[in-house]
N, C-alpha and C positions, 0 to 999 in steps of 0.2 A: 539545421534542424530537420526532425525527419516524424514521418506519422508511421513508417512502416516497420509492422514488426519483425523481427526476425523469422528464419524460415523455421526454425527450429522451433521457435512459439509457436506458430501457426500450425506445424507439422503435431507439434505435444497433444493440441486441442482435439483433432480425429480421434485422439487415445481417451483423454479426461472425458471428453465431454457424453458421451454413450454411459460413463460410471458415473460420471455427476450426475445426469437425468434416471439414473438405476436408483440411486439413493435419494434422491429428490422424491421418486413416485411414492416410496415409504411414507410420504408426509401424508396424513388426513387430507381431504378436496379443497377445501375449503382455505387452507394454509400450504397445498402447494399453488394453489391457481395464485398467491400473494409471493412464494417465492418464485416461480417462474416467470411473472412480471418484473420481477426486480431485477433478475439471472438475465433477461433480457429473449425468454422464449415467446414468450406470449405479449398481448394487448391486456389492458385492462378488465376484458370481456372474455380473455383466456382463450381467445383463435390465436395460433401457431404467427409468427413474425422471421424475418428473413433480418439479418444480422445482428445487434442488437449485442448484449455482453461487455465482459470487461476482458483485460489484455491477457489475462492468466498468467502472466508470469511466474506467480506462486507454485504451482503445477508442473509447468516447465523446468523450473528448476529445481521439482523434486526430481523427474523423472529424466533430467541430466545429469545429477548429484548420482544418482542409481548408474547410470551409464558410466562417470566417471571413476568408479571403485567396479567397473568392468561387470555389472551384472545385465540385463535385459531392463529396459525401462519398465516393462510389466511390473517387474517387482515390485517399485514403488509406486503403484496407482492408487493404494490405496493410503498413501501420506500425501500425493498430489490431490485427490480428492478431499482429505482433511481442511486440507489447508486452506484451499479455493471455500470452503464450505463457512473454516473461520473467518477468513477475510471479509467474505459478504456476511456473516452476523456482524460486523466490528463495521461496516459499513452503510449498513440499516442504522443500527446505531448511534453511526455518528453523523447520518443526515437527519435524524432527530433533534439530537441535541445541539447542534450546528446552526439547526432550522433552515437547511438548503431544502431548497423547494424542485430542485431540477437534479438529473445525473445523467449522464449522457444522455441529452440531450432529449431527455425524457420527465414527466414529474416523477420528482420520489415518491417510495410509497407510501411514508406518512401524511407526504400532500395530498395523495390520492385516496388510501384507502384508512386514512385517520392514523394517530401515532399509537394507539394501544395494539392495532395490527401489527404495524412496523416493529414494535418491540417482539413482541409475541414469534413476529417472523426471524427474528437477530434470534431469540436464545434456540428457538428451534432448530435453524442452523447450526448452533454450535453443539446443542445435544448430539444431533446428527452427524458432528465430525466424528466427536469419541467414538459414537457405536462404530463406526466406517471402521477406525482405527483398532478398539479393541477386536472386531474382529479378527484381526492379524496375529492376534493373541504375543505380539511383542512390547514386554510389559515398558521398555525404555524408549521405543517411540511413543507410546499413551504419554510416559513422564515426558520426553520431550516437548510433546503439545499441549498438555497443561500448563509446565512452565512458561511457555509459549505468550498462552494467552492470559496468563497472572501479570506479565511482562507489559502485555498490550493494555490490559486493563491499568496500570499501575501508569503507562507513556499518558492515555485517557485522560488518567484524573490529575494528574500533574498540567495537561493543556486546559484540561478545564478551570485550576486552582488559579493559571498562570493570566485568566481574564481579570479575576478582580485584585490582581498585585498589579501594582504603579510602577515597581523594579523586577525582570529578571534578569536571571545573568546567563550569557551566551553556555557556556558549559552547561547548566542546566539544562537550557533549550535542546541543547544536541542529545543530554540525556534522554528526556523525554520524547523525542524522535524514534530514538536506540529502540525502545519502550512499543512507542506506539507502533513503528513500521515494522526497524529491520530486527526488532524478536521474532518474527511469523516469515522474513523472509531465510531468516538465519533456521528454523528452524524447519522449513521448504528443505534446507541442501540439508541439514543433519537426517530429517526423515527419509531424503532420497538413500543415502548413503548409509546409514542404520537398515535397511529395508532392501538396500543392496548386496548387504552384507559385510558392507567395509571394516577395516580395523579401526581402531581409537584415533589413533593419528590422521587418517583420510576424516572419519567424521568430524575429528573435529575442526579439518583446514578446513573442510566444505563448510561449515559450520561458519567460520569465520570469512571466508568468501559471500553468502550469502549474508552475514553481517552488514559489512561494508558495502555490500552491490543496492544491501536496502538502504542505508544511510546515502546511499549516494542519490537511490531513486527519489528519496523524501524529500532531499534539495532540491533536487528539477521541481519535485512536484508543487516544493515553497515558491519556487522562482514562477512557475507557471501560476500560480497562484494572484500576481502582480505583474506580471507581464506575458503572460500567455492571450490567446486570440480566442473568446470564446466558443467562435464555430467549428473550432478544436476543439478545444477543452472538454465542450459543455454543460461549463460551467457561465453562469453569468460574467461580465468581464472584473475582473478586480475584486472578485470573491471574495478573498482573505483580508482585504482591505473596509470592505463594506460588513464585516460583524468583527473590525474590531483584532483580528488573530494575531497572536504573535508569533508568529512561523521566524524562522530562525532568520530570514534576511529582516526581519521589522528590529527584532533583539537588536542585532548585529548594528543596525542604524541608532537604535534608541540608546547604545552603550559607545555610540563615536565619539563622544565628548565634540560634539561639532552646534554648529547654530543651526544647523540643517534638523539636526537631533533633538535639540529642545523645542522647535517647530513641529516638528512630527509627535512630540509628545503629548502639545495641547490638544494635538488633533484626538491624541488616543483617553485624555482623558475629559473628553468629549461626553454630555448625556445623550443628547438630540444624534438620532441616527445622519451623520456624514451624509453631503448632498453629492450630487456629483461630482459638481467641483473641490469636493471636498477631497473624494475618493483621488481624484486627478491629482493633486494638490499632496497627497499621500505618498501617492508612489512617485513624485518626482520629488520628495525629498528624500525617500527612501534611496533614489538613484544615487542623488547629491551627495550621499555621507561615503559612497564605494561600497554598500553593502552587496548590492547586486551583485558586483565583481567576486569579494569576498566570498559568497555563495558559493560561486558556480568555481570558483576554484578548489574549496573543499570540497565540492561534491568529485571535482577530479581527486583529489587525495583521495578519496574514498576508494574509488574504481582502481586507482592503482594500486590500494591495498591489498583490494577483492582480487586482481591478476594474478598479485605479489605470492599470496596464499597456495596456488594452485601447485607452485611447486613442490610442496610435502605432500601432495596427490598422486604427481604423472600421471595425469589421463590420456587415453588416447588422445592420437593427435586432432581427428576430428571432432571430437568433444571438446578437447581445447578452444580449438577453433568457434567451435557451439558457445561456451562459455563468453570467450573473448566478446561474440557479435553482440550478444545479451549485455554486455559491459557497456559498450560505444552506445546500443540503443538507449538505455538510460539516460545515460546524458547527452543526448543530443536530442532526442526526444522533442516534443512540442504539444504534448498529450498526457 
């Protein structure tokens, strides 16, 4: 397992992040000092902070998606921007409604600054992508992004539907993933690629690369969910366990037809919030059924999907190369 990102994430960031903060300052005072706490610039008190942020991948793989259909990563800053801008709306929002009280290793901002801010701050974001985007004035990356986030809003309400049903079933679960994640990261590599200038065909393997690379990221991210080290994560330990979620490795154990599985079931239909031996008690049946296994091995299907696509692309070889590293960090990941 590994914490570190690729150089090519790292290197994408020097480029987003000067037009993320260009578009951010557009915000009223008062709602950017609430996003730049979130974005991870600021303190609570809005003095400047030294690291802080999330991985951008979203970004990065606009603005390799652009490189791979051979155009200058410039081109697509302003769909790596979109996207990065979606994401943190869809993630304000869903430490809302989640009621995580932490995000790296920080309070959210609902814990901090109340939940009618945090919302307030979510749709402002997303207003903020479109202007980003229609400035580009290309009318099929805006439809791209809308669809985008109709996609994520629809993965949403399907996780949230999916708390008070007793039954679901693993294909749905992965739909609702498709939904919530890899629409925004599928739509990362179509925006790079659209905005690059690509033909039909390149958009739409990027398109389908970025699919798969999100469905794959969403599995680490279930897995780390139940067995991740929260001084990583930061997230509290057993997260997804402690409200209850049914992230596709919980499905995947609750459909084993095993005794392990109907153990885990009373747990989930549980009133009284899970103690901690409870939580413990959770994920070591979740172990017991092979789901964990099961996980991390479709999340490799996945990835080799996202590889498999590249070739109705031929991108440069060091792009390739870029893509491939962004593949293996996914899943091996620990964050």
């Amino acid at each position: 397992m590994t914490t570190t990102l690729p150089s090519e994430v790292s290197a994408s960031q020097s480029l987003v992040r000067p037009a993320l903060r260009e578009a951010v300052d557009t915000l009223e005072p008062a709602m950017r000092r609430i996003v730049s706490y979130h974005l991870g610039w600021t303190d609570q008190h809005g003095d400047a902070v030294e690291g802080g942020g999330g991985k951008a991948l979203r970004p990065a793989l606009a603005l390799l998606a652009a490189q791979a259909v051979r155009a200058r990563p410039e081109a697509a800053l302003a769909g790596a921007v979109a996207v990065e801008l979606v994401h943190n709306f869809s993630l304000l929002h869903d430490d809302v409604m989640d009621g995580d009280t932490e995000r790296r290793h920080r309070p959210t901002v609902w814990a901090l600054f109340g939940t009618p801010a945090a919302i307030l701050a979510g749709d402002a974001l997303l207003a903020l992508a479109v202007e980003v985007l229609e400035a580009t004035g290309d009318l099929a990356a805006g439809r791209c992004l809308t669809s985008a986030v109709r996609r994520l809003i629809e993965g949403q309400t399907a996780d949230i539907d999916f708390e008070g049903r007793a039954l679901v079933g693993v294909e749905e679960c992965l739909r609702m993933e498709d939904g919530k994640t890899a629409s925004l990261m599928s739509c990362a590599a179509e925006l790079g690629a659209l905005l690059g200038g690509g033909d039909e065909a390149g958009v739409a393997a990027l398109g389908r690369f970025g699919r798969n690379l999100g469905m794959g990221f969403q599995l680490v991210d279930d897995l780390l969910g139940i067995v991740g080290h929260p001084d990583v994560t930061g997230k509290p330990v057993l997260a997804d366990l402690r409200v209850r979620k049914k992230s596709v490795p919980v499905v995947v154990a609750l459909n084993s037809g095993t005794d392990s599985a109907a153990a885990l079931r009373e747990f989930y239909r549980g009133d009284r919030p899970p103690t901690e031996d409870d939580i413990q008690a959770m994920a070591a049946l979740i172990d017991d059924t092979g789901a964990i296994t099961w996980t991390r091995e479709r999340a490799r299907h996945y990835i080799a999907e996202a590889e498999a696509s590249l070739a109705a692309v031929n991108p440069p070889e060091e792009i390739r190369a870029a893509l491939a590293d962004l593949t293996r960090f996914v899943v091996e990941r620990d964050r």
